[in-house]
C-alpha positions as CSV (number, residue, x, y, z in Angstrom):
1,X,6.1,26.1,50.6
2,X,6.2,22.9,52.4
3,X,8.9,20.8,52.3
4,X,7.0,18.2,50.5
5,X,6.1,21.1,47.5
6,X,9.4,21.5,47.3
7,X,10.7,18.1,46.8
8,X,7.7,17.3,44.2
9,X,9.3,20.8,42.3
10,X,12.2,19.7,41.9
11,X,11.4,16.5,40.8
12,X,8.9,17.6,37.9
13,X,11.7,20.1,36.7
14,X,14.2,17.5,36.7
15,X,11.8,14.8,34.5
16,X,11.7,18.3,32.4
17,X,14.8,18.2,31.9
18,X,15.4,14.2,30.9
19,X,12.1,14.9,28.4
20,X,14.1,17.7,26.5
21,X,17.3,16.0,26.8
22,X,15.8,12.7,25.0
23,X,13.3,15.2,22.3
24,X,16.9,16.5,21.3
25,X,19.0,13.2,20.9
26,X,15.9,11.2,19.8
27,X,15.3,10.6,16.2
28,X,11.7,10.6,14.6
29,X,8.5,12.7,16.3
30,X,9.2,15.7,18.9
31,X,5.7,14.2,20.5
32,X,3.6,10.8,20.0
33,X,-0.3,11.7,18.7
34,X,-3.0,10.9,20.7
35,X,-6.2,10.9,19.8
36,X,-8.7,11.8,22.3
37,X,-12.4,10.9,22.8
38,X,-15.4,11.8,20.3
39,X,-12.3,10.9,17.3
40,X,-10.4,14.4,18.5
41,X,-7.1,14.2,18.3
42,X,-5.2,16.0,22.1
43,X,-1.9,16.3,20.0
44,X,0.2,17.4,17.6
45,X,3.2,15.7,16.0
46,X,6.3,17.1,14.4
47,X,9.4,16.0,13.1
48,X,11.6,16.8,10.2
49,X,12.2,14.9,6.9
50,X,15.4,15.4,5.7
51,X,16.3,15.3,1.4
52,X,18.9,12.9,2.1
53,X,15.5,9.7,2.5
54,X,13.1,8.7,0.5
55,X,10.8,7.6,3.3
56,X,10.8,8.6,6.9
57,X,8.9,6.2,9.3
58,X,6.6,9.1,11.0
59,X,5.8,5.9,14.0
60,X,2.0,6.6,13.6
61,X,-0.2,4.0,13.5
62,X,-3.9,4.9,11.8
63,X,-7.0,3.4,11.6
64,X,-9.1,3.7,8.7
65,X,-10.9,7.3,8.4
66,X,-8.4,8.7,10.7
67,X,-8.6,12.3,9.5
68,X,-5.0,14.6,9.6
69,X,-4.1,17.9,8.4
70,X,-0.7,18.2,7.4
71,X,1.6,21.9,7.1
72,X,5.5,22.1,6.0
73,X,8.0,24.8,6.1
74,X,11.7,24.6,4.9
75,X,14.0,24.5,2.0
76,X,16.2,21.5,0.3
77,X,18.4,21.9,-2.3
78,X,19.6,19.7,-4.9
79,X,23.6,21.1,-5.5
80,X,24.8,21.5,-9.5
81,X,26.4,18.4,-10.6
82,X,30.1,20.0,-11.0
83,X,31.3,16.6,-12.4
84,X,29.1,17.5,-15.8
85,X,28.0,13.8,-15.5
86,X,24.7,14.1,-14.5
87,X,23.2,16.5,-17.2
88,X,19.6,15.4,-16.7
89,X,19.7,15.8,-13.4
90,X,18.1,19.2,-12.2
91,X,19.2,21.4,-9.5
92,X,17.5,24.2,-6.9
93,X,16.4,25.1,-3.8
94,X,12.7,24.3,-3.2
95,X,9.9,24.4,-0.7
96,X,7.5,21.9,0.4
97,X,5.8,22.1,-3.1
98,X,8.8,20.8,-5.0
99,X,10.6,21.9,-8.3
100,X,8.4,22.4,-11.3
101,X,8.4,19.3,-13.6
102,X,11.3,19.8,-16.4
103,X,12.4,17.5,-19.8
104,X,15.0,15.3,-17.5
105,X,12.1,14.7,-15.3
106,X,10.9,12.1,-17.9
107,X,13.7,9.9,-17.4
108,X,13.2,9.4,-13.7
109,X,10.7,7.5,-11.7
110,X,8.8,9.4,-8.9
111,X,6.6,8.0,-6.4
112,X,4.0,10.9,-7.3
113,X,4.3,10.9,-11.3
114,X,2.2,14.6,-12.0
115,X,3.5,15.6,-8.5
116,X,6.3,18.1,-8.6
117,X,10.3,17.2,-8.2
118,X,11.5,16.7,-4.6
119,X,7.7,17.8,-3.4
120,X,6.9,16.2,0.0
121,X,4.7,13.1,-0.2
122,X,2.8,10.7,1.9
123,X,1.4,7.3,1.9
124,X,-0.5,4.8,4.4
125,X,1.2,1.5,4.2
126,X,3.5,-1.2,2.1
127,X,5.2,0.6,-0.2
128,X,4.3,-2.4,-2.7
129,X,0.6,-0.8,-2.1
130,X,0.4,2.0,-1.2
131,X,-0.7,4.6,-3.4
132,X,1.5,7.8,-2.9
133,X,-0.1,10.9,-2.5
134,X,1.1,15.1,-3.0
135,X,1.2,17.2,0.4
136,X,2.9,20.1,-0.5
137,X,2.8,23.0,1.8
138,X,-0.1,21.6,3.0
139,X,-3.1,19.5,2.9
140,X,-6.1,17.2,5.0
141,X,-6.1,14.2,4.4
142,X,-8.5,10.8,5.4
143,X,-6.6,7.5,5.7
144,X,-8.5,5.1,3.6
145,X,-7.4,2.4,5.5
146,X,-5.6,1.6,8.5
147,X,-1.9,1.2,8.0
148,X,1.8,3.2,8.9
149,X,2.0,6.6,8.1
150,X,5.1,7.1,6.0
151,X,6.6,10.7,5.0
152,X,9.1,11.6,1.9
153,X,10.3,13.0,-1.2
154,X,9.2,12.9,-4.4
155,X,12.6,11.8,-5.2
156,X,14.9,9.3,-6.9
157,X,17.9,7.9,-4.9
158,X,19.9,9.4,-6.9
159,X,18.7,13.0,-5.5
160,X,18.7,12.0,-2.3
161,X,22.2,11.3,-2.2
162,X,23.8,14.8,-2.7
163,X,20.8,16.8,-1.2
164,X,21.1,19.4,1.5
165,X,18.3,20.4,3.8
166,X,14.9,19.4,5.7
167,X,11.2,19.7,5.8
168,X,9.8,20.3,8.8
169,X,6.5,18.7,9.1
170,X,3.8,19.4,11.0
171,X,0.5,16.7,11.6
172,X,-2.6,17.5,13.5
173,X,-4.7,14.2,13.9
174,X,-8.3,15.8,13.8
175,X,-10.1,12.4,14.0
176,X,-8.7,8.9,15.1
177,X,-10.8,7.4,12.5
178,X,-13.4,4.5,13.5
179,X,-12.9,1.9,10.5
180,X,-11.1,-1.0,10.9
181,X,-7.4,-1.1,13.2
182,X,-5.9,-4.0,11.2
183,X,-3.8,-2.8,8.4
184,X,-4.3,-3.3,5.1
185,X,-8.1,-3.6,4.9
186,X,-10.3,-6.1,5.6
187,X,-9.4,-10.0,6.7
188,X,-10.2,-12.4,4.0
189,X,-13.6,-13.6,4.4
190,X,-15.9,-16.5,2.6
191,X,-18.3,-14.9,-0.1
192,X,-21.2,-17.2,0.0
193,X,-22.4,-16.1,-3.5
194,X,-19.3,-17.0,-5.1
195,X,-20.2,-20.7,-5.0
196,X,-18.4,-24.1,-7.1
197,X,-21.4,-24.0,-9.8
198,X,-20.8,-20.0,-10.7
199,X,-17.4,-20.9,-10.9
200,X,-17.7,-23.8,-12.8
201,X,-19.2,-21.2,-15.9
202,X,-16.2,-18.8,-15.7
203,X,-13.9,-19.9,-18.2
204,X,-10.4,-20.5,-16.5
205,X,-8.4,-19.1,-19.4
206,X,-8.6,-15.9,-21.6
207,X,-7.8,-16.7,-26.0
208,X,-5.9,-14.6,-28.5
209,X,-7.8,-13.6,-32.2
210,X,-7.5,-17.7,-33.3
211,X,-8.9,-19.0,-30.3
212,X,-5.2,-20.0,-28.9
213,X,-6.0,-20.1,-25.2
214,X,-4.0,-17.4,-22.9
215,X,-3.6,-15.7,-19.5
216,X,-5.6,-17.2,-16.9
217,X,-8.4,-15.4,-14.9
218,X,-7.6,-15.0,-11.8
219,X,-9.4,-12.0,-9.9
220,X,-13.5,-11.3,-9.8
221,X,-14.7,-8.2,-8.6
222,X,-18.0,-7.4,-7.6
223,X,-19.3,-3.6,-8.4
224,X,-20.6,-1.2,-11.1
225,X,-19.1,-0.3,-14.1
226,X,-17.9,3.4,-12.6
227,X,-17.1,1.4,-8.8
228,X,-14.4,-0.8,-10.8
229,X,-13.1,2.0,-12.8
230,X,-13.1,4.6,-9.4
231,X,-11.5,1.4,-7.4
232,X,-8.4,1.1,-10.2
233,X,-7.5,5.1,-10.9
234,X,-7.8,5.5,-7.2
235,X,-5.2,2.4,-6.7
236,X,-3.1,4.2,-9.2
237,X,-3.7,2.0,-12.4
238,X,-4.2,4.0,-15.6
239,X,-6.6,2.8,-18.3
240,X,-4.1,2.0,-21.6
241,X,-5.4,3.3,-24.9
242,X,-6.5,1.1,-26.9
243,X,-4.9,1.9,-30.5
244,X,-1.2,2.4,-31.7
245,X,-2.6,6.3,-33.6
246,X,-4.1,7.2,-29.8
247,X,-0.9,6.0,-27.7
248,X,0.9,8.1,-30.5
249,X,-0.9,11.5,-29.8
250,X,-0.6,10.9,-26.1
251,X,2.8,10.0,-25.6
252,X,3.1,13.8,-27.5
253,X,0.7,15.4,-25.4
254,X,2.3,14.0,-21.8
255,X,6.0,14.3,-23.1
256,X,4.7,18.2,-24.1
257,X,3.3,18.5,-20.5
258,X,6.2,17.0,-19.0
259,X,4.3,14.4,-17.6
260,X,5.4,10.7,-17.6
261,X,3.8,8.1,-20.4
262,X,2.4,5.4,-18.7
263,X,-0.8,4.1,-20.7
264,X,1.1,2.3,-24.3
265,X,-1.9,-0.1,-25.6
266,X,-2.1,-4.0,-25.0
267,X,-3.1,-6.6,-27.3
268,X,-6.7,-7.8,-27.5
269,X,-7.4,-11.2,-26.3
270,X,-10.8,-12.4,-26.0
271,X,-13.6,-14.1,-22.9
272,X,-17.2,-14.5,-23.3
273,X,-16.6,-14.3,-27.6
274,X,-15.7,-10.3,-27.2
275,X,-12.2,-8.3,-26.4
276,X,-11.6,-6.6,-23.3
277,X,-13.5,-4.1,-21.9
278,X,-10.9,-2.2,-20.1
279,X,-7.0,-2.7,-20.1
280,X,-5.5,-1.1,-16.9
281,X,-1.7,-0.7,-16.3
282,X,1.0,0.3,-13.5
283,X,4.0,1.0,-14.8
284,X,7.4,3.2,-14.4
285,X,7.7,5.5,-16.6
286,X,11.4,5.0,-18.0
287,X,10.3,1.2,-18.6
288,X,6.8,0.8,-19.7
289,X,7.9,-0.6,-22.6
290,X,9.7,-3.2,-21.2
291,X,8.2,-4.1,-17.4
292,X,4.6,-3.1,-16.3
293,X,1.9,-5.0,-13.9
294,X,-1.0,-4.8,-16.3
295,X,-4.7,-6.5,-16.6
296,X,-7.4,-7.0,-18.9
297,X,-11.3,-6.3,-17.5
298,X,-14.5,-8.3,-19.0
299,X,-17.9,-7.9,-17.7
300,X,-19.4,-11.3,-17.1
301,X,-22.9,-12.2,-17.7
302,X,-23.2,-13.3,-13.9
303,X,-24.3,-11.0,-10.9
304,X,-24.0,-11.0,-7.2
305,X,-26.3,-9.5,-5.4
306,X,-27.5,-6.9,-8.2
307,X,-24.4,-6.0,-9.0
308,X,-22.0,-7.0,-12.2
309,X,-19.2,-10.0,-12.1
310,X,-16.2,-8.7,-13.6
311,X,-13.7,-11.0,-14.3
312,X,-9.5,-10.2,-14.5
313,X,-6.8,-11.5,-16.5
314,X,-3.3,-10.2,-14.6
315,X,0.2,-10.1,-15.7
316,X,3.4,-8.9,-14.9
317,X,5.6,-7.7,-18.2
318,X,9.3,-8.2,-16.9
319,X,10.6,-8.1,-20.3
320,X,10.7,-9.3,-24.3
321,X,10.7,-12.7,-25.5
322,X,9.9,-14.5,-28.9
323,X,6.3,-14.7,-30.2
324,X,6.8,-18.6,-30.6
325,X,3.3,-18.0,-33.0
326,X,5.3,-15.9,-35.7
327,X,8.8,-15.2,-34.9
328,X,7.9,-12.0,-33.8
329,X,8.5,-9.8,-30.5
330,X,6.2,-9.8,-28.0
331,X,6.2,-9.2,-23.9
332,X,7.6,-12.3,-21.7
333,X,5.3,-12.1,-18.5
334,X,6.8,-13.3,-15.1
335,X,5.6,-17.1,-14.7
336,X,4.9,-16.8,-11.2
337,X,1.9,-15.1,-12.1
338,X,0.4,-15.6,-8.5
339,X,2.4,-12.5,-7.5
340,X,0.6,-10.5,-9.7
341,X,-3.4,-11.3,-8.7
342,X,-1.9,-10.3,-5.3
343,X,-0.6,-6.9,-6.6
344,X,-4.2,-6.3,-7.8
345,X,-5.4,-7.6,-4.3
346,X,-3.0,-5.7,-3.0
347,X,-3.5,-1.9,-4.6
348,X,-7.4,-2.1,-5.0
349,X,-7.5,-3.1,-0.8
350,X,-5.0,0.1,-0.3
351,X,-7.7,2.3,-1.6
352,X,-10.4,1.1,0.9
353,X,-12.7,0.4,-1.3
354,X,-13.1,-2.7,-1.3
355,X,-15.3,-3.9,1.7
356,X,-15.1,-7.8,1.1
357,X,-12.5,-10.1,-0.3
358,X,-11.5,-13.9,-0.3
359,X,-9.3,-15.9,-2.5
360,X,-11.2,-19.5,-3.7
361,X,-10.0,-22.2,-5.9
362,X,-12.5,-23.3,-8.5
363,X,-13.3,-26.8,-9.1
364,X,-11.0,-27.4,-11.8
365,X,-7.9,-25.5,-10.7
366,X,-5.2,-24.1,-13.3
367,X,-1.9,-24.6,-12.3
368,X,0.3,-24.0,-15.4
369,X,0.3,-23.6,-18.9
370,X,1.1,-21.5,-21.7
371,X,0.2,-18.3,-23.7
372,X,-1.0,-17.7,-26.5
373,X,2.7,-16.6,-26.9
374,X,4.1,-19.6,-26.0
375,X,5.3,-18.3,-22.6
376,X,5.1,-21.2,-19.7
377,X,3.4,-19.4,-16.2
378,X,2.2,-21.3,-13.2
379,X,-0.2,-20.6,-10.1
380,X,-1.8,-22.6,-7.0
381,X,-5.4,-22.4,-8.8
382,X,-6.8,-19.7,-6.5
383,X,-8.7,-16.7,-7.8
384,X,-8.9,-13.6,-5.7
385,X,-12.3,-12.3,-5.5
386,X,-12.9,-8.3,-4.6
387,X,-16.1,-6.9,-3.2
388,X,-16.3,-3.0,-4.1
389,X,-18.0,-0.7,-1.6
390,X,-21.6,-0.1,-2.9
């Protein structure tokens, strides 16, 4: 071996060295993903998730249609509560898959709700947005948009304080995906069919039973009947049923299942001389009576393009006030209710189904007012407007 070998030898075995030093003292992935040409990923990355987060940071950056195949090995536990305090919390030593779902599940709010307890979890983005979704031992999975990959536990922080042990995580990037780099979805763009005159016939304001005007509108969407209904459930929004008898039986039938109660009715209120034709709802389960980002649906008699108008009246229960119409109890809805049409932007976007959106102000903006209830709310005038994927 020439001198010259030798040196360049050493050198690689000592940059071997430094790169095993740093994988050890380094936090986060053992190696960064690349994907390769053709959409083929060249590398593997693996880290561990301990019980102790909710959320680890897995420092991968996707575009949309990225495809990845995830695998996990290892055990956490969740220790007895020796204190007797916590009696509806559960304990065990798991896998990947989680605990099965018990009775002081109920009383908890998981990021996954029919997922099991302390199963590993995923999402793509904000966690204000981002829908949540089961890995378990295992599972393939396409981005639907681009965003930061985010690993954890289907957990409260309560569980996470006092568990003991890791996941160790495994994910293959099979494709880099060729949709859109920039997260979140697609940049606002104008709509040129949404124009002033079409507008100017959408009523700015929903009414209760006596005509008592009410929510504002303030989201279109543009799609089918099934588009909007696949664009909500995907986002994560559950229809609500739509009389006291059905939200009776189902709230028996989840709580028998284990499962979480998320879908208590809503009043009727009224556009275009006819209720709603969908109520949708996101909710945790422990409060859904109390706090829940929920929305009324009506089909318009406008189109764009061939396809249906809907339009969206969206607000934010944050608690119980007065009904100042008859002394009664009713939901007080947060005021700022421009923070909710961007929680609908928001989770429909994260799905990646919608292809378009913009946000317009009409030609004779609403900018506060009252419900039917009598509770004040204000907004900048603007209505978001959603184009679903045809």
């Amino acid at each position: 071996m020439r001198i010259g070998d030798r040196g360049t030898a050493v050198d690689r075995a000592f940059l071997l060295c430094i790169s095993c030093i740093a994988a050890m003292i380094c936090p986060g992935p053992l190696m960064q993903a690349q994907a390769g040409a053709g959409g083929k990923a060249s590398h593997s990355v693996q880290f561990d998730v301990p019980g102790t987060k909710q959320w680890v940071d897995t420092n991968i950056d996707l575009r949309a249609g990225a495809k990845l195949r995830f695998t996990a090995t290892g055990q956490i536990t969740y220790p007895a509560d020796q204190t007797g305090a916590g009696k509806l919390k559960t304990a065990g030593t798991f896998g990947p898959g989680g605990l099965a779902r018990n009775w002081a599940d109920l009383v908890h709010q998981y990021a996954v709700t029919d997922a099991g307890h302390g199963a590993l979890i995923g999402r793509v983005g904000s966690g204000d947005y981002g829908q949540a979704f089961l890995i378990g031992e295992g599972k393939e999975y396409d981005a639907p948009v681009a965003g930061r990959l985010y690993v954890g536990l289907n957990e409260s922080q309560s569980d996470a304080s006092t568990a003991q042990g890791s996941f160790h995580v495994t994910i293959n990037i099979l494709a880099e995906g060729s949709g859109a780099a920039s997260a979140g979805g697609p940049a606002e763009t104008r709509i040129p069919a949404i124009t002033p005159d079409l507008l100017s016939k959408i009523p700015r304001r929903v009414s209760d039973a006596n005509g008592r005007p009410g929510d504002m509108v303030n989201v279109l969407i543009v799609g089918t009947q099934d588009q909007v209904v696949k664009a909500f459930t995907t986002a994560g929004w559950v229809q609500v049923d739509k009389t006291v008898r059905e939200s009776a039986l189902n709230a028996a039938l989840e709580t028998f299942e284990k499962k979480d109660y998320l879908t208590m009715p809503m009043s009727i209120l009224y556009l275009f001389g006819r209720s709603q034709d969908y109520g949708f709802a996101h909710a945790e389960p422990v409060r859904v009576a109390m706090s829940r980002n929920h929305l009324r649906v009506w089909k318009s008699p406008y189109e764009i393009e061939g396809r249906p108008l809907w339009c969206v009246a969206a607000t934010h229960d944050i608690g119980i006030e007065r009904d100042q119409r008859n002394n009664g109890i009713t939901h007080k809805i947060d005021p700022a209710i421009d923070g909710e049409r961007e929680y609908v932007d928001g989770t429909l976007t994260a799905t990646g189904l919608v292809v378009q959106r913009d946000h317009v102000l009409p030609p004779d903006p609403l900018t506060t007012a009252k419900t039917a209830t009598g509770g004040e709310f204000h907004s900048d005038g603007r209505i978001a407007v959603l184009v679903l994927k045809n």
